[in-house]
C-alpha positions as a Markdown table, in Angstrom:
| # | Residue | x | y | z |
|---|---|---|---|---|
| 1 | Unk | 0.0 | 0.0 | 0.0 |
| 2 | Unk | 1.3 | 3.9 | -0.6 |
| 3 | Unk | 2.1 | 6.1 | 1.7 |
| 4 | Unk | -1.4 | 7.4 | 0.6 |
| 5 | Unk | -3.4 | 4.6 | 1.0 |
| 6 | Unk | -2.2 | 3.7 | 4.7 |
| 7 | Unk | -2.9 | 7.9 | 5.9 |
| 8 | Unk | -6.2 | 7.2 | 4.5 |
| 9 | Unk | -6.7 | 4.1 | 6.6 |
| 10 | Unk | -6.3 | 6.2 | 9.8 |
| 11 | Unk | -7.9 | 9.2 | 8.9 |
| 12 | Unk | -11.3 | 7.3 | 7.6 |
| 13 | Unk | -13.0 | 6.8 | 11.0 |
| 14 | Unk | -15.9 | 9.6 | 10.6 |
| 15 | Unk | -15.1 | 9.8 | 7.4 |
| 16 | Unk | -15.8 | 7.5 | 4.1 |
| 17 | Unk | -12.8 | 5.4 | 2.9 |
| 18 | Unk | -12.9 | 7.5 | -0.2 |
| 19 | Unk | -13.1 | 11.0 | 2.0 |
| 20 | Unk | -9.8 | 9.6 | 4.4 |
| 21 | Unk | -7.9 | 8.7 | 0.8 |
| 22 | Unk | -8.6 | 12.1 | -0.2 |
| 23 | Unk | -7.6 | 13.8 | 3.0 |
| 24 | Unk | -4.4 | 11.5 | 3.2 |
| 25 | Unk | -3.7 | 12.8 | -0.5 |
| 26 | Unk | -4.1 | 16.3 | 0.1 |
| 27 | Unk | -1.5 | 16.0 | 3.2 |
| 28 | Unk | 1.3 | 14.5 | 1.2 |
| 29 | Unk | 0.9 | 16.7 | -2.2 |
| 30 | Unk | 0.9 | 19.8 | 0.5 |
| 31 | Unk | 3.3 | 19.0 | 2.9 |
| 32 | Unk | 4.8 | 15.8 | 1.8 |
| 33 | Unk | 4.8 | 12.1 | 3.6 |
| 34 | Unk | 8.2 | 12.9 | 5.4 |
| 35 | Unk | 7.7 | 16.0 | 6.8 |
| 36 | Unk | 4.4 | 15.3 | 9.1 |
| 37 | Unk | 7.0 | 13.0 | 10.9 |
| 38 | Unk | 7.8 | 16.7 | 12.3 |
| 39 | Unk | 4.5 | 17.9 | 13.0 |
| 40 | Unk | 3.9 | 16.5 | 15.8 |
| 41 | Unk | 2.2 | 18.8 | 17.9 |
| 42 | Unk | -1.6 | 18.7 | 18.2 |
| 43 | Unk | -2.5 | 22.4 | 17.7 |
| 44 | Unk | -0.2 | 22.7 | 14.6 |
| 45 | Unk | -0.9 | 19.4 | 13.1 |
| 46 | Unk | -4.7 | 20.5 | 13.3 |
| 47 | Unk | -3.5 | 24.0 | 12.3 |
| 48 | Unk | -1.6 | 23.2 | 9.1 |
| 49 | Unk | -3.0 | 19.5 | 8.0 |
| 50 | Unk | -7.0 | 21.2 | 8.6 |
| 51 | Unk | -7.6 | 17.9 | 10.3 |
| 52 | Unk | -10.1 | 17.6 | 13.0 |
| 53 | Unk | -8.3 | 16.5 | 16.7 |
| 54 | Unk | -9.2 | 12.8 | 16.6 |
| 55 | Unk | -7.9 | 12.3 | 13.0 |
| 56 | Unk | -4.7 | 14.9 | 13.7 |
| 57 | Unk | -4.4 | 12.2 | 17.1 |
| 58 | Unk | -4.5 | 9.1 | 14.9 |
| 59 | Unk | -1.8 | 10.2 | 12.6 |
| 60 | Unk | 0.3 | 11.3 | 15.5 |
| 61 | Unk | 0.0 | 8.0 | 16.9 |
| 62 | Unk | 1.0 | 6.2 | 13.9 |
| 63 | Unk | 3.9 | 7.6 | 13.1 |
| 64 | Unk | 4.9 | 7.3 | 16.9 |
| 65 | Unk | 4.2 | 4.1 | 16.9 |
| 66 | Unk | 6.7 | 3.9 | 13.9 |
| 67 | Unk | 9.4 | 5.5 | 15.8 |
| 68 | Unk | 9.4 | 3.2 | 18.8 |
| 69 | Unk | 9.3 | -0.3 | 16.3 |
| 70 | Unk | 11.6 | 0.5 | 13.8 |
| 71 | Unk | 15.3 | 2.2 | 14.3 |
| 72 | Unk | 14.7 | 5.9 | 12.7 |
| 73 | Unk | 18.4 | 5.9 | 11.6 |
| 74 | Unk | 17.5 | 3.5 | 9.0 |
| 75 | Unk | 14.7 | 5.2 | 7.6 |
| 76 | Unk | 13.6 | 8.5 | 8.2 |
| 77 | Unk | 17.1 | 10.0 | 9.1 |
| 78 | Unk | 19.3 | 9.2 | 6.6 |
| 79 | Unk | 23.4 | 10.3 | 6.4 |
| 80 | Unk | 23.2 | 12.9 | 3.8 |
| 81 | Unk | 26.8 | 12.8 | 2.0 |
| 82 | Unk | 25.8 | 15.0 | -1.0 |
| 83 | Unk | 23.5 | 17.0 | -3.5 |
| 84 | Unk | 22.6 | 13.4 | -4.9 |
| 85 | Unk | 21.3 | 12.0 | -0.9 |
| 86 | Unk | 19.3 | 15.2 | -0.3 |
| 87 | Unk | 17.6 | 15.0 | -3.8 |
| 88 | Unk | 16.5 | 11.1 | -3.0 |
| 89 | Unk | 15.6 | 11.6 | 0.4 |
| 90 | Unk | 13.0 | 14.7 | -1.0 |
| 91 | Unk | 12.2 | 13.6 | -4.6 |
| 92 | Unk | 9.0 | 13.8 | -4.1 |
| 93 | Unk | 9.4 | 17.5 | -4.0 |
| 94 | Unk | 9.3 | 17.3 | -8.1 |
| 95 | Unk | 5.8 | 16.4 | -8.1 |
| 96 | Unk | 4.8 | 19.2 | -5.7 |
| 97 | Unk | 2.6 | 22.1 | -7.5 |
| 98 | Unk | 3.4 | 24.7 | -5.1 |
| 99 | Unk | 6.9 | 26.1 | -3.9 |
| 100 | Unk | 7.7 | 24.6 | -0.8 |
| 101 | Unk | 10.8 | 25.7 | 1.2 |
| 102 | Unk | 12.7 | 23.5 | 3.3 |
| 103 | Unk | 15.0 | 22.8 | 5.9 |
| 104 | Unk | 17.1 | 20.1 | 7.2 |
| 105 | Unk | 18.8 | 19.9 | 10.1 |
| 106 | Unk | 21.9 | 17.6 | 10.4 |
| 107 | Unk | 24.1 | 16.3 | 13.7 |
| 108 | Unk | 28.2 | 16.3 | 13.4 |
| 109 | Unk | 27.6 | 13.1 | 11.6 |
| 110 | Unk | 25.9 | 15.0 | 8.7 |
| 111 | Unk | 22.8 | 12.7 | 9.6 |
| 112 | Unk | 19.5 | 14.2 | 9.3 |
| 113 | Unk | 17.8 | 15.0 | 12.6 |
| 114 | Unk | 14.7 | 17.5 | 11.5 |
| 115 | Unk | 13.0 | 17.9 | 8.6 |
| 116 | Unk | 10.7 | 21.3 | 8.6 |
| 117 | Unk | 8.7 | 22.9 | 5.9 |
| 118 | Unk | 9.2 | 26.9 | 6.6 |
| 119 | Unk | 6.6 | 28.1 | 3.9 |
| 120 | Unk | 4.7 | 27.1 | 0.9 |
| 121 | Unk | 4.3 | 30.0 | -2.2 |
| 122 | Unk | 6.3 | 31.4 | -3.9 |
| 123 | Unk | 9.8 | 32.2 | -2.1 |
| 124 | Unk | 11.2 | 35.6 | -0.7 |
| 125 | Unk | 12.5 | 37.0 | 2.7 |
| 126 | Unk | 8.7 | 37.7 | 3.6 |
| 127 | Unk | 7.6 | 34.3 | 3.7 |
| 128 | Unk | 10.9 | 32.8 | 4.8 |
| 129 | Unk | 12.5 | 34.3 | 7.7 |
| 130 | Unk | 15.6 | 33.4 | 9.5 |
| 131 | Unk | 14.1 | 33.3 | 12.7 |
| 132 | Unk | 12.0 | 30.1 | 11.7 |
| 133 | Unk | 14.5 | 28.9 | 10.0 |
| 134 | Unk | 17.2 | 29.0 | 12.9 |
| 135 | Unk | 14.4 | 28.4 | 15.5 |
| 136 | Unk | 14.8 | 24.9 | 14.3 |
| 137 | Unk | 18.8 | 25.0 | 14.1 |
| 138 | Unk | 18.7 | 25.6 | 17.9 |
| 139 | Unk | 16.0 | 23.1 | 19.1 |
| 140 | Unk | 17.6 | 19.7 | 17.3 |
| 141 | Unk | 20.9 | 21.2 | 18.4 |
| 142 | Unk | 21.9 | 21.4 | 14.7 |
| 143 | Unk | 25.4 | 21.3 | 13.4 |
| 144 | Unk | 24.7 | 22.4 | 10.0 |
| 145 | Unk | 21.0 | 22.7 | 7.6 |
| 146 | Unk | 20.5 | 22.2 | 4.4 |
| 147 | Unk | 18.1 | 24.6 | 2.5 |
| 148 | Unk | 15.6 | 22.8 | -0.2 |
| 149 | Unk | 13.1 | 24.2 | -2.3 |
| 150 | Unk | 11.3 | 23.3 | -5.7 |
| 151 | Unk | 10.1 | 24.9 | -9.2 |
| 152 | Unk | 7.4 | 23.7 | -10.1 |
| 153 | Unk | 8.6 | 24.4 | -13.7 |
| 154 | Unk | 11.3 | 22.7 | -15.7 |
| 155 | Unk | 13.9 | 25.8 | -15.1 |
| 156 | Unk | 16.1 | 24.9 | -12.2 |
| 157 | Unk | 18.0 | 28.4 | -12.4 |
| 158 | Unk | 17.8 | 30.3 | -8.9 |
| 159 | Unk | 16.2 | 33.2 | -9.1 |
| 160 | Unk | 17.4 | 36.7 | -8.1 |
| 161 | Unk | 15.2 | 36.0 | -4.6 |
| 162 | Unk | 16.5 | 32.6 | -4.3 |
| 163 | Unk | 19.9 | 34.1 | -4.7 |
| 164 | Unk | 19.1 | 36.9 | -2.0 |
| 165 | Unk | 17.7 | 35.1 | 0.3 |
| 166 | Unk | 21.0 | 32.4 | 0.3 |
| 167 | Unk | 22.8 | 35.1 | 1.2 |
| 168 | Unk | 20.3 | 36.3 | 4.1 |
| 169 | Unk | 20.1 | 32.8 | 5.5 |
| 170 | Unk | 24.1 | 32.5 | 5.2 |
| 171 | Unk | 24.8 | 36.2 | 7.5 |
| 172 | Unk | 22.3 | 35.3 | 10.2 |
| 173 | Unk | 24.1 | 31.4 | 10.2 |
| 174 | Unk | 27.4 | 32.7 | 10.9 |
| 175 | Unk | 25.8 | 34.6 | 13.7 |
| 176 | Unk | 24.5 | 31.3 | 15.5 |
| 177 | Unk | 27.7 | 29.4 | 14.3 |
| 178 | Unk | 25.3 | 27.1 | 12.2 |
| 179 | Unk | 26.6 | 26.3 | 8.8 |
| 180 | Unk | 24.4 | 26.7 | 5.9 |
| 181 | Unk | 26.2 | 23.0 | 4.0 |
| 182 | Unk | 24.1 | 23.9 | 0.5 |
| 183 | Unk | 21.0 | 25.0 | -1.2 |
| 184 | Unk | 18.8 | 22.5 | -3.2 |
| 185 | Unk | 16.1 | 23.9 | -5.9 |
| 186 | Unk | 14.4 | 20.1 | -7.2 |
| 187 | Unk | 12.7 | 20.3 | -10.3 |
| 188 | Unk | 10.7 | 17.4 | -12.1 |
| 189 | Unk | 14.1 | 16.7 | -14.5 |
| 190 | Unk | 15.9 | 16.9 | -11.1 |
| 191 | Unk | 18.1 | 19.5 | -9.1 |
| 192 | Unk | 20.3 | 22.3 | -8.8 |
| 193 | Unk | 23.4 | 22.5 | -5.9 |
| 194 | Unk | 24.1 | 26.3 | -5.0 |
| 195 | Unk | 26.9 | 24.4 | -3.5 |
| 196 | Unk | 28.2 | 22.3 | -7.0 |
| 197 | Unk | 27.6 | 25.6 | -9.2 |
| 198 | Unk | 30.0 | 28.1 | -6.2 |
| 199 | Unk | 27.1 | 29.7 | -5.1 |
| 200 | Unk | 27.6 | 29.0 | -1.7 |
């Protein structure tokens, strides 16, 4: 069964099986499957997903359930080594109709240890501030994030704002000592490193 499939199973209680599926599909075209692993708080899982509490509680459940049966560093929190590990671990950004920004967090041992969506629309400082994007840095005690966003188009060229707000997001690291290690834009055809191209 998808990823899909299995959401809708849990959500379905008040709802039809055919209601739950497309609930379940509307939370991983949104936000995608892997980041509601991080939303794991009530209020903003009910906030963000538009779930009701009971549904929002059976998700949460799930996945914590998950956690405690299987060893996360197998699955969920990969070792990211390069460009080619991020782009895996997120393709299904590519699909994605929307602009979605966002951030991982990674240990010393450059394995992932958060996974946050910051905004969704179109990109610029307004919509992406450092403050929630450091806000994560500090609470998983981040040694480095990677930034990660899609076009929705074919052209995997950064933009003037994607190249402005780099360079916002790189000041206010150096600040907290927090290394920005690159910048992914994921396309359908595939990606583009601000890191590979000397952009960061």
């Amino acid at each position: 069964m998808s990823v899909e499939q299995l959401l809708g199973l849990v959500i379905q209680s008040r709802h039809s099986l055919e209601g739950g599926l497309a609930a379940a599909r509307r939370l991983c075209c949104d936000y995608g499957a892997r980041a509601l692993t991080e939303r794991l708080e009530m209020s903003e899982f009910c906030q963000l997903a538009q779930l009701d509490r009971p549904s929002a509680g059976r998700i949460i459940a799930a996945i914590e359930l998950g956690r405690r049966l299987f060893d996360p560093g197998c699955s969920d929190f990969p070792v990211i080594q390069g460009p080619a590990d991020v782009y895996a671990y997120l393709w299904e950004m590519k699909r994605f109709r929307q602009e979605h920004f966002r951030c991982l967090y990674l240990n010393t041992m450059n394995r992932i240890v958060g996974d946050r969506t910051i905004s969704i629309g179109s990109i610029n400082s307004s919509l992406v501030h450092p403050r929630e994007v450091f806000h994560g840095a500090v609470e998983y005690s981040a040694n480095g994030l990677l930034l990660v966003h899609n076009h929705p188009s074919s052209n995997l060229e950064p933009s003037r704002q994607d190249l402005n707000l780099t360079r916002q997001l790189q000041e206010a690291g150096k600040l907290f000592s927090i290394a920005i290690l690159d910048h992914l834009i994921v396309g359908p055809e595939g990606y583009y490193s601000f890191k590979d191209h000397g952009r960061l």
